[in-house]
N, C-alpha and C positions, 0 to 999 in steps of 0.2 A: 593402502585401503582408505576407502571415503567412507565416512556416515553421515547420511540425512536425517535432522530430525527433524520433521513435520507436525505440528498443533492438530489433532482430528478434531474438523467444526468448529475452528477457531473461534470468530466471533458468536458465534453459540454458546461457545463450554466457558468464555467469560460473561455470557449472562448467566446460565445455569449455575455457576460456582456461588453465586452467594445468595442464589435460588435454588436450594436444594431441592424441592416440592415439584421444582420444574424436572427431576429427572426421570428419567422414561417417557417425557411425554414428547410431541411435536414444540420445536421452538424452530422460525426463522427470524431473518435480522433483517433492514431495509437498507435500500443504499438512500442516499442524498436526498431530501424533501419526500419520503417516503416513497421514493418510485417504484421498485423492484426488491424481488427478493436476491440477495448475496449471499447468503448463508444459511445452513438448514442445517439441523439435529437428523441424525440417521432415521431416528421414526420420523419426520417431515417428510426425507426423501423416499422413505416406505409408501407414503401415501401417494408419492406423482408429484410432488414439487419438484422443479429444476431451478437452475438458478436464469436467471435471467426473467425470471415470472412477474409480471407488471402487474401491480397491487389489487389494485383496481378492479382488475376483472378477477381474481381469485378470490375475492373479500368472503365469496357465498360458500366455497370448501372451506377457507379459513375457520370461518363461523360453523359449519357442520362439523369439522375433525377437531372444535374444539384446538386449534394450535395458537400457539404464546405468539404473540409477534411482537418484536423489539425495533426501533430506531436505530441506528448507526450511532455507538459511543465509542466514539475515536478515541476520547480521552482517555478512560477503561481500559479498550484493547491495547494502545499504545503501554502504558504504564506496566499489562500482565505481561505483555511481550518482553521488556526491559527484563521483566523480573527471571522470564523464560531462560532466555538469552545468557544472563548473567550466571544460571547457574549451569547450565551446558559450558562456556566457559571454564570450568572447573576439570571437565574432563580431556581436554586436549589443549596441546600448547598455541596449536595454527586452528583460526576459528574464522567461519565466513559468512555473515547474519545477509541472509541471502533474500528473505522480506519480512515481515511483522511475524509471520509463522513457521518459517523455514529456517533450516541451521546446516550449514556443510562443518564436517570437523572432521582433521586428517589425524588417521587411525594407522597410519606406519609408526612399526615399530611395538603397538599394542597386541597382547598375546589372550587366546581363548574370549574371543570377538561375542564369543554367542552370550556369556556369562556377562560380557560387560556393555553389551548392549541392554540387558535387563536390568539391569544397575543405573545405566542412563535413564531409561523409560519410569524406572519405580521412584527414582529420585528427583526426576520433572514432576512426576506426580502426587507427591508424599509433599513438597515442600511449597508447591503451587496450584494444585488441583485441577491443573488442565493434563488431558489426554491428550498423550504426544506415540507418534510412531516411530520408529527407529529403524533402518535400512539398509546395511552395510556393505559393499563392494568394492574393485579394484578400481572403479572408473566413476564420475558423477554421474554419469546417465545410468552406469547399473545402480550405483546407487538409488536413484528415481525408480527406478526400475522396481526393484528392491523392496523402497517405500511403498510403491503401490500394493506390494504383495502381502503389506503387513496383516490387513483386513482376514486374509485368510491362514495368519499364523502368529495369531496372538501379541497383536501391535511389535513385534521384532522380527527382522529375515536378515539372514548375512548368507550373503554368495558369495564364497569363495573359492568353490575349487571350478575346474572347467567342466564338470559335469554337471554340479547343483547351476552354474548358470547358464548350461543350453536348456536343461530344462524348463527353466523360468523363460526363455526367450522363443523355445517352440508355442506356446500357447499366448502368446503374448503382443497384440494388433501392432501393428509400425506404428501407426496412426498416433499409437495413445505414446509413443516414447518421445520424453522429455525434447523441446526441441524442434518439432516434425507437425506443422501443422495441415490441413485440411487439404490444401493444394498440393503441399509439397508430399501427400498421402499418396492424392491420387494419380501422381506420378509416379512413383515408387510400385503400386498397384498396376501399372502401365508394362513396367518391365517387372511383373509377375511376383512382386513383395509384398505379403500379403503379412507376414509378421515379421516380428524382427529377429529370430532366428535367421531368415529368408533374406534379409537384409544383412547380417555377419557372414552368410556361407556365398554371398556374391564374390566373384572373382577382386582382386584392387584396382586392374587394369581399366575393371568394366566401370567401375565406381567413381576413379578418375577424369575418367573419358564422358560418362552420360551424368553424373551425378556433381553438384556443388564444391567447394568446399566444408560447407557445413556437410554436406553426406561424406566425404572422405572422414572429417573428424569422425562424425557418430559411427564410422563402419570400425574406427579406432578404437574408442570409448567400447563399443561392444566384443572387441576381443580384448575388453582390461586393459588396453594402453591409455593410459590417460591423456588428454590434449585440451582438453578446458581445469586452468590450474584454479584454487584456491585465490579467490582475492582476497589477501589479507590486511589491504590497504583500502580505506573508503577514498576515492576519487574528488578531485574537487568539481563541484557542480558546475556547469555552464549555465544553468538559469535557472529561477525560483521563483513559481506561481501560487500566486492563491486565488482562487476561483469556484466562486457555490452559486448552485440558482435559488432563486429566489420562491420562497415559501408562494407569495403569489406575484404574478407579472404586476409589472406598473406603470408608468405614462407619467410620476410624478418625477421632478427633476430635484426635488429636493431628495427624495427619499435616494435617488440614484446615487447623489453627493455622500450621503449617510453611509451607503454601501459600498463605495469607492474609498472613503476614506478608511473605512473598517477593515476592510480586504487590506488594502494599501498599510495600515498599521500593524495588523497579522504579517504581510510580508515582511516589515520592517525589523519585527522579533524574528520571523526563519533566519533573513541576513543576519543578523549578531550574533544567534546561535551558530551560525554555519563559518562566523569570521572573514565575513565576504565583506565588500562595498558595491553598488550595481556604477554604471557610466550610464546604462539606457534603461529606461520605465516604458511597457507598453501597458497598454489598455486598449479593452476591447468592449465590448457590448453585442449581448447578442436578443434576439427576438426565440419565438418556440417556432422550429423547425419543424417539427410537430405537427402544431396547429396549422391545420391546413384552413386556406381561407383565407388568412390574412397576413397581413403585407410582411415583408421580412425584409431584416436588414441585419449588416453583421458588421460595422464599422470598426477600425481598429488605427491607431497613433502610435507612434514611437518617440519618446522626447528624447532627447540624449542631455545629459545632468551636466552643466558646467564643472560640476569635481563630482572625484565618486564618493558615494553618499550613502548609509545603512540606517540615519535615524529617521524618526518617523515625520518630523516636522521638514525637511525638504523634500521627502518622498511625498508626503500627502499633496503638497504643494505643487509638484510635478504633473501627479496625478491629477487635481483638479482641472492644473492648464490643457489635459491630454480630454477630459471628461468635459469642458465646455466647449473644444474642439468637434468631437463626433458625436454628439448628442443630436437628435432628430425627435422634434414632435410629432404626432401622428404611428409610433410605434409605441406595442407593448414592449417593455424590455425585461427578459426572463433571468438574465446571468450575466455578472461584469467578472472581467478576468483581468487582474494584474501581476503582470510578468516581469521581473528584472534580470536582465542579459547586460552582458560584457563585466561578467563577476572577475573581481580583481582583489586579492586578499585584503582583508581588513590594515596590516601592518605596512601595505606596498604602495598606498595609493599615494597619487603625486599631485598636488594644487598647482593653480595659476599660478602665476609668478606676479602680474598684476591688477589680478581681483583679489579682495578684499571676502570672505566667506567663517561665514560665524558657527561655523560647522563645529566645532570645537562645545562651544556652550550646547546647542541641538543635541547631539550627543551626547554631554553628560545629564541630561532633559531625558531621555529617552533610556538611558542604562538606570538611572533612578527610579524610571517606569518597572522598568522587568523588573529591578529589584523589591518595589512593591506590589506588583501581583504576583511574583514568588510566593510572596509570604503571604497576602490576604485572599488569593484567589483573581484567576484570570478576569479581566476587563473591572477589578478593584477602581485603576484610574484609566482614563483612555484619554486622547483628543476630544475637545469641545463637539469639533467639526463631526463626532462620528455620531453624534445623538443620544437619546434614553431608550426612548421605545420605539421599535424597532418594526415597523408594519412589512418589513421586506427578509425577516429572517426566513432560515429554513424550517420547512414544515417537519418536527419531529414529537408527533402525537404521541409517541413509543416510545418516548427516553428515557431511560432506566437511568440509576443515580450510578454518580461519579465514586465508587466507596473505595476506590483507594487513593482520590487524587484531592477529596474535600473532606474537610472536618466533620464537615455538618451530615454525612455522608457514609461518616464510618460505621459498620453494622453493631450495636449495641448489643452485648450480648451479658443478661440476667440471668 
């Protein structure tokens, strides 16, 4: 047996949590430089909000139904997740953090599923105050399955015998099961699959013959045999971006430098944290795609690093040689993107034999860094080269405080 725990309205219920006043009412969340709405409180979505809602033109319902609207606080969300994560951990030995709001945990061998799925759910809730669902089946996709169903059974569903899950699978669109997106729908709707019941009582033969391998697994996965196992193992990354657009486009080339290097120093702490070194830095530049009208251009460089490198003073350095390379005058430029590929563990990497590379001091330069914005708060110390003030950041009119990751931040309570 698999259990899914799923966060309901995630980056919502960690605004709402240390804004209680906000409960019952409409709250959505923004993505990146306030584009779009990503996230919605169940009254938002009462009103007609979807996700993918471009700000801009909603601003005038916003303003009528009265709803909260919040900026993207990554730092927040990240940190409730940890806390999420860490205590679901508690209830299963094999544990598979599947993104910032989702949780697979193998439930073989656990007995009266239903009791201890409410157990799970009240103690996500009691000790962190975010709304989590709980889902339980023989297979990850019934599990999904499952989770969905929780809305209508009291944030917990466990399907386990073969009756409780044809039921769940006669009423229930192919479409929407974990896996099976839009096209691969309206094929299945092609040879007359119209739910995922309908999708389990197809022959194997026929399954193998007109359908994927991905449709073989899920015709599995829906009779309870499992074939997508638990990753218990986080994978080592093949490459590590960081990339935001910019609050507004610009044509300055200084400012571009300021945001290359910032980006470029942000990846520099993913690398350390991840225990990686890169061999190649790309950079890219782009204009608004968008904006129609005007000229467009999408340049991009690859340097490959004489050794491989994670601090931030030969990366930024890299970078700059990549950013006076494809720089063009005569463009707005909306978003710089820096990428490091050909990751190679931190402990493994291998020098010239007859260069000379000071990489040794760089790095204990740069581990001194993290260890100081540990402690006093991120961007404490940074590179000269990344500037003060900052005319190119992201637009986040909506930011709500950081209250479990700053001092100055922590809710005060009289």
């Amino acid at each position: 047996m698999v259990a899914l725990i799923d966060c309901n309205n995630f980056y919502a219920s960690c605004e709402r949590l240390f804004r209680p006043e906000l409960n019952g009412k409409p709250v959505v969340v923004l993505s990146n430089n306030d584009g779009c709405i990503i996230a919605r409180s169940n009254e938002a979505k009462a009103l007609g909000f979807k996700m993918g809602d471009v700000f801009h033109l909603v601003q005038d319902r916003i303003k009528e139904h009265q709803v909260q609207v919040f900026s993207s606080n990554y730092a927040l969300y990240g940190d409730m997740s940890a806390r999420v994560m860490t205590i679901l951990a508690r209830f299963s030995p094999q544990v598979e953090v599947y993104s910032i709001d989702e949780c697979f945990l193998d439930m073989d061998g656990f007995t009266e599923l239903d009791n201890y799925a409410h157990t799970i759910r009240n103690t996500v809730i009691r000790n962190t105050g975010i709304p989590v669902s709980v889902g339980i089946a023989p297979s990850k996709t019934l599990a999904k399955l499952a989770n969905r169903m929780c809305k209508k059974t009291g944030g917990t569903c466990v399907l386990e015998s073969d009756e409780e899950i044809t039921a769940a699978l006669k009423d229930f669109e192919v479409g929407d099961l974990w896996g099976i997106g839009r096209r691969y729908a309206k094929k299945l709707n092609k040879f007359g699959v119209v739910t995922a019941l309908d999708l389990r009582n197809l022959p194997l033969e026929f399954v193998k013959e007109k359908l994927t391998i991905q449709g073989v697994r899920m015709w599995y996965e829906l009779h309870g045999k499992p074939c997508i196992p638990l990753k218990l193992k986080i994978e080592r990354k093949k490459n590590i971006c960081c990339s935001r657009g910019f609050g507004k486009a610009t044509n300055d080339y200084a400012h571009l430098r300021e945001a290359t290097a910032s980006y470029t120093n942000r990846l520099s702490q993913k690398l350390r944290k991840d225990g990686s070194c890169a061999t190649v830095l790309n950079v890219k530049l782009y204009t608004n795609a968008f904006k129609v009208g005007t000229p467009q251009l999408f340049p991009t460089i690859s340097i490959p690093l004489p050794h491989p490198a994670n601090n931030a003073t030969d990366l930024i350095k890299a970078a700059m040689h990549g950013l006076k390379h494809i720089f063009r005058h005569g463009y707005m430029w909306s978003k710089v993107e820096v990428m490091a590929t050909g990751l190679v563990p931190e402990g493994e990497t291998q020098l010239h034999l007859f260069t000379n590379y000071n990489g040794a001091v760089n790095n204990k330069v740069s581990k001194l860094m993290d260890k100081i914005n540990r402690h006093y708060g991120d961007g404490t110390l940074r590179m000269a080269i990344e500037g003060k003030h900052h005319q190119w950041t992201m637009r986040r009119a909506f930011l709500s405080k950081e209250y479990t990751t700053k001092w100055k931040d922590v809710v005060g309570v009289r």
